[in-house]
N, C-alpha and C positions, 0 to 999 in steps of 0.2 A: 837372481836374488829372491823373487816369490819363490823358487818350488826350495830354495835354501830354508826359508822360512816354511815353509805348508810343508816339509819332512818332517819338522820337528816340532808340530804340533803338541809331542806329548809332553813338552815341558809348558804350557800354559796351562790357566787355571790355578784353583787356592790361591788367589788376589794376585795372578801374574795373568794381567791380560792380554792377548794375542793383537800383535801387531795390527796395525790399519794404516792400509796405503791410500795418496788419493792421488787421481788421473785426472787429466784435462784432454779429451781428442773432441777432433773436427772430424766427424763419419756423415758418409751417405746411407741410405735408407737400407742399401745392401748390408750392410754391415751387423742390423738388427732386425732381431728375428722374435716373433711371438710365437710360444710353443706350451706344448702339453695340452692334455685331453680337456683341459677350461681355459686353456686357452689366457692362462695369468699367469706366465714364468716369460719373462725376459731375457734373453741373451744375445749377446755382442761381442762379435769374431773381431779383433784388434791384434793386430802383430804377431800371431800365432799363442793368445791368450784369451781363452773366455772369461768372459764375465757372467755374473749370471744373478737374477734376481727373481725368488720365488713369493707365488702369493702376489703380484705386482697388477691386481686388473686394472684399475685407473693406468698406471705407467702402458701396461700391456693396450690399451683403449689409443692414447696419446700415440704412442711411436705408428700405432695402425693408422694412423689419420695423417701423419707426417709424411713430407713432401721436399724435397732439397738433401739441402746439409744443416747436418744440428751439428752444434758443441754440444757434449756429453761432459758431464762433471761428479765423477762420483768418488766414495769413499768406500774400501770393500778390505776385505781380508781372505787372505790366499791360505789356497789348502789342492789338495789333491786329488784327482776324480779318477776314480779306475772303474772301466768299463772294458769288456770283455778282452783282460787282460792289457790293456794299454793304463799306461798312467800318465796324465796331462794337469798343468796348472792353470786352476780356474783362479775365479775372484768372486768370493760372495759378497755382492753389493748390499751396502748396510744404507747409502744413503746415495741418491743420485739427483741430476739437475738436470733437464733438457733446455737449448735455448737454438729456437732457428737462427739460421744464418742465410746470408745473401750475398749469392756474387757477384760481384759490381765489374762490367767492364768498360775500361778504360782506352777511348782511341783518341 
């Protein structure tokens, strides 16, 4: 359904706004990754979907200090990333939440 939607980007715009999807995942630290030459772009490998958040140093600061598993809670909108001829469905994070999590066990 995103890359149904991020093909056909060119029908938004002139007061037709581009869809906004929102997520809820429980990821470990592998999962997100601080990147680019400042070191402020955010992204998060989930189910064979990036996510990705540019401009983000606080967020970028936060995930670097993180430790476990976080809930992740974001709202993003899906578009298309072609890099040296591959085409893959991102999600440009417009608005995200972190919240640690703890695992409890139980004997």
């Amino acid at each position: 359904m995103l890359k149904d939607f991020a093909e056909h980007i060119e029908i938004y715009g002139n007061s037709i706004a581009q869809p906004k999807f929102a997520f809820k995942m429980l990821l470990s630290k592998d999962n997100l990754a601080v990147i680019g030459e400042k070191r402020n772009t955010v992204r998060i490998n989930y189910k064979g979907v990036t996510f990705i958040k540019f401009r983000a140093t606080e967020l970028a600061e936060e995930i670097d200090n993180l430790t476990g598993l976080v809930e992740v809670t974001l709202i993003g909108r899906s578009q298309i990333n072609e890099f040296n001829g591959n085409r893959n469905v991102q999600v440009i994070i417009d608005n995200i939440k972190l919240e640690k999590k703890e695992i409890r066990m139980l004997f």
